[in-house]
Steps between C-alpha positions, in 0.01 A plus 500: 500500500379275801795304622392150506845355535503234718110472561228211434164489411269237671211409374183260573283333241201252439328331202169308529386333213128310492457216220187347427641136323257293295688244486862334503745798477893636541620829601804657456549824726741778499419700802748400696793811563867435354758429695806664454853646630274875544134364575512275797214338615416547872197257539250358261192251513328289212172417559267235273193419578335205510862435603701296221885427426687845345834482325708822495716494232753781395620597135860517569520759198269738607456422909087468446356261695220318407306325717250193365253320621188265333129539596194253415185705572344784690633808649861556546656815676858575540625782706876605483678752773864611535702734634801619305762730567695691188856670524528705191804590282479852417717681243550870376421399160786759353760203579304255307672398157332375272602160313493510089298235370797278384573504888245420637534100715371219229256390836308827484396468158181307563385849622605662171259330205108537493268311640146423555371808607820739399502475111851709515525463136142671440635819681819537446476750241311754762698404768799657307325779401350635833827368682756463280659856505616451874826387640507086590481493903266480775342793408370388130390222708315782751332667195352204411323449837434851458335540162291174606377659825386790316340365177320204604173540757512274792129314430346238682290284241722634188706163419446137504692185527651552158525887447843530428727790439360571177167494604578743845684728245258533257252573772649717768421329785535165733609421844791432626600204282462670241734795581749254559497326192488811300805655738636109420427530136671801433824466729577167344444672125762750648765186584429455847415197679159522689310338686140428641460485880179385696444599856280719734549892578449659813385895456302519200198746487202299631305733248621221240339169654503271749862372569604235247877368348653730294777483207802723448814479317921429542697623233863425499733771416880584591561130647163464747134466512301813632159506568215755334142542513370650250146605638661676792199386725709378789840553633772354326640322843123396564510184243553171603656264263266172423582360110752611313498419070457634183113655509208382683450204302827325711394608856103462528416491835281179444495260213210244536449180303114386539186601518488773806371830507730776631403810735667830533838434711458705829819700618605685835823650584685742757776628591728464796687840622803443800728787387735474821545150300537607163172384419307779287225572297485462088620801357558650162861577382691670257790215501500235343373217710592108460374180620675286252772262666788697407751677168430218245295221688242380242385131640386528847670193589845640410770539812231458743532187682231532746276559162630173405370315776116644464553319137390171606098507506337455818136348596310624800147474606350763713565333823861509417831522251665209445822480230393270202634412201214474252514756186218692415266283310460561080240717377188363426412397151189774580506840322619724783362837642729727595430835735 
């Protein structure tokens, strides 16, 4: 076992998005990487252009931040970079208790029930027959991952928009959303909270694609949140945390109101290596690894004061930041698109 007590991971990403707008139009983006107590942001830009005003706006539940922004006509590009810096928690997972269901903190419920794309009540039944014989803990939770890795075909092309877990069961094969919301699906059908988390991945297989975000899970067992990916295409300390929610239909990375025609997003990333700094490269591990804000910490905004000053939304064009305190407008009475 790598000792990785003590070390962080830095990493460097960028997003650039192209929209071809029609006509009057809103965006809503979640690109923009969470701030917390273990990711710290080093530097980041926000780039619009034409240049307009942006709000950034932060879910004080979840710690996404959306940034939004309105567009008449024409083509818009928006380019996102940041540099963020991850201390992980690791754990030997034979100290990790499990909670019993009746235990379990009322606030973590929300990532108990089904939802959109995790019909928990349509699988239950197999999820307590392929998993149901094994002891409650972290590693029923790790056979999960497990059985999903090596039953479902990582597929470029093989799910849409709305494939959900029934429809990636049925037919063996997705990408990485998928995995997650069948690993989602059949941990919460087993009583533990889980959730969906957006972000980008730093050492997958080029073989698979040009870079792009990826999705992997948090389950919550024996009083924290631990992080698995179920397609195993990257190192588990190579993801960086962008949305945080339920599935993907609460953290799309852009949800557009109007008539605009989308492009594929375009994503780079690297990683930064200063070992005589603690400063190393992704790695795989056979701890359990956290990024969660601590034993029992549910809301994001929760005993972190410095979170609750990054509540307040601010408005900046791309000249400069300035504090403002306008609220991110309504959605538009326009049928959405989400990505």
């Amino acid at each position: 076992m790598q000792d990785l007590a003590g070390k962080r991971v830095r990493l460097r990403y960028s997003i650039d998005l192209d929209y071809d707008v029609s006509g009057p139009s809103e965006f809503l983006l979640n690109i923009h990487a969470a701030r917390t107590p273990i990711q710290q942001i080093i530097e980041e830009s926000f780039s619009l252009t034409p240049e307009g005003m942006v709000i950034l706006d932060e879910d004080r539940a979840t710690g996404n931040r959306i940034a939004s922004f309105d567009a008449r006509s024409g083509l818009v590009r928006v380019r996102y970079s940041a540099l963020v810096e991850i201390a992980h928690r690791f754990v030997d997972p034979s100290v990790i208790v499990p909670e019993t269901p009746a235990t379990l903190p009322a606030s973590s419920l929300h990532f108990l029930y089904p939802s959109r794309y995790c019909q928990v009540d349509l699988i239950q039944q197999q999820a307590w027959d392929r998993f149901g014989s094994l002891s409650r803990g972290y590693g029923q939770v790790c056979a999960v991952r497990d059985w999903v890795r090596e039953n479902l075909v990582f597929r470029v092309g093989a799910s849409g928009p709305a494939t959900s877990v029934l429809e990636t069961l049925r037919d063996g094969a997705g990408v990485c959303r998928d995995f997650a919301h069948a690993m989602i699906a059949f941990c919460r059908a087993l009583n533990y909270p889980t959730r969906f988390v957006t972000g980008v991945d730093y050492g997958a297989d080029p073989a698979l694609g040009p870079p792009d975000f990826h999705a992997y899970v948090e389950a919550f067992v024996g009083g924290d949140w631990y992080l698995f990916d179920p397609t195993g295409i990257s190192p588990i300390t190579g993801l960086v945390r962008i949305g945080t929610g339920r599935d993907a239909a609460d953290v799309s990375f852009a949800t557009i109101f109007g008539p605009v025609r989308t492009g594929m997003p375009r994503v780079e990333f690297s990683a930064v290596e200063d070992v005589r700094n603690g400063v190393v490269l992704p790695s795989h591990s056979d701890l359990a690894v956290s990024t969660a804000y601590g034993p029992r910490t549910f809301n994001a905004s929760v005993d972190h004061p410095a979170r609750d000053r990054l509540s307040r939304a601010t408005a900046f064009r791309s000249s400069g930041i300035r504090p403002s305190r306008a609220r991110r407008r309504s959605a538009s009475r326009r049928s959405p698109a989400q990505a």
